[in-house]
C-alpha positions as CSV (number, residue, x, y, z in Angstrom):
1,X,29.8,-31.2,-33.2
2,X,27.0,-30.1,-35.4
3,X,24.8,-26.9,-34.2
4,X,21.9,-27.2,-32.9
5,X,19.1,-26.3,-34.9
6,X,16.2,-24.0,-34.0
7,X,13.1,-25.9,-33.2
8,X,10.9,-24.1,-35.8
9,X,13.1,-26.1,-38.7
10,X,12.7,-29.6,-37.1
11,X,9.0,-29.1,-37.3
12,X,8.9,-27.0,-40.8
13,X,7.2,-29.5,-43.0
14,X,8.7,-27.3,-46.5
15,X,12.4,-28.4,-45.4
16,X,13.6,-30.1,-48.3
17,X,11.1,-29.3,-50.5
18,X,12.7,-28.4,-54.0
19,X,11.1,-26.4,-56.9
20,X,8.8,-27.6,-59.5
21,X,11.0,-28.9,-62.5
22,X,14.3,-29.5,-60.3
23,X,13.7,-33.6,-60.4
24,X,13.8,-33.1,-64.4
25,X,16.2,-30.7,-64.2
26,X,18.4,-32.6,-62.6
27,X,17.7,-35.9,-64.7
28,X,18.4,-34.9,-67.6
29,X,21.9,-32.8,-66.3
30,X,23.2,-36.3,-65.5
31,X,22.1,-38.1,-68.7
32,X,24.0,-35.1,-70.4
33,X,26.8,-35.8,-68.3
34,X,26.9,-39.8,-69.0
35,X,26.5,-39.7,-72.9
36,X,29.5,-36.9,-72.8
37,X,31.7,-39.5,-70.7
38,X,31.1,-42.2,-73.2
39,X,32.9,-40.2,-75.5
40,X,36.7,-40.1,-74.3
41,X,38.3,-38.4,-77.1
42,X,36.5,-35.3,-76.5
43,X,37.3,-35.4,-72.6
44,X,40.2,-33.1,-71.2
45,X,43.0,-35.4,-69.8
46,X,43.0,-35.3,-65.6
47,X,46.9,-34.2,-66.3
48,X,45.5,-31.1,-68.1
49,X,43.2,-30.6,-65.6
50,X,44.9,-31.1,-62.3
51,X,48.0,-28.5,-64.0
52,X,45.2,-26.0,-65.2
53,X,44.1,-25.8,-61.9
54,X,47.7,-26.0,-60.0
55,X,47.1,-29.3,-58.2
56,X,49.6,-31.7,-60.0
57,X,51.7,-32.9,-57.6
């Protein structure tokens, strides 16, 4: 079960607020991310991956 939270924080009305420039930020970290993954020569195989990081199976 999840705690329960302080009363203060249900009636804080700057919970969830983010800093100035994160929206951008953010946007432009995912287009990044999407034009990279349409180029799938220059991605790093999932086998590479999962043995780098000692999950292969």
């Amino acid at each position: 079960m999840k705690p329960k939270a302080p009363l203060a924080d249900k009636l804080d009305d700057d919970i969830g607020v983010t800093e100035p420039g994160y929206d951008a930020w953010k946007r432009a970290k995912v287009e990044r991310g999407l034009a990279q993954a349409k180029n799938r020569a220059a991605m790093i195989p999932a086998e590479q991956v999962l043995d780098t990081l000692k999950l292969a199976r």
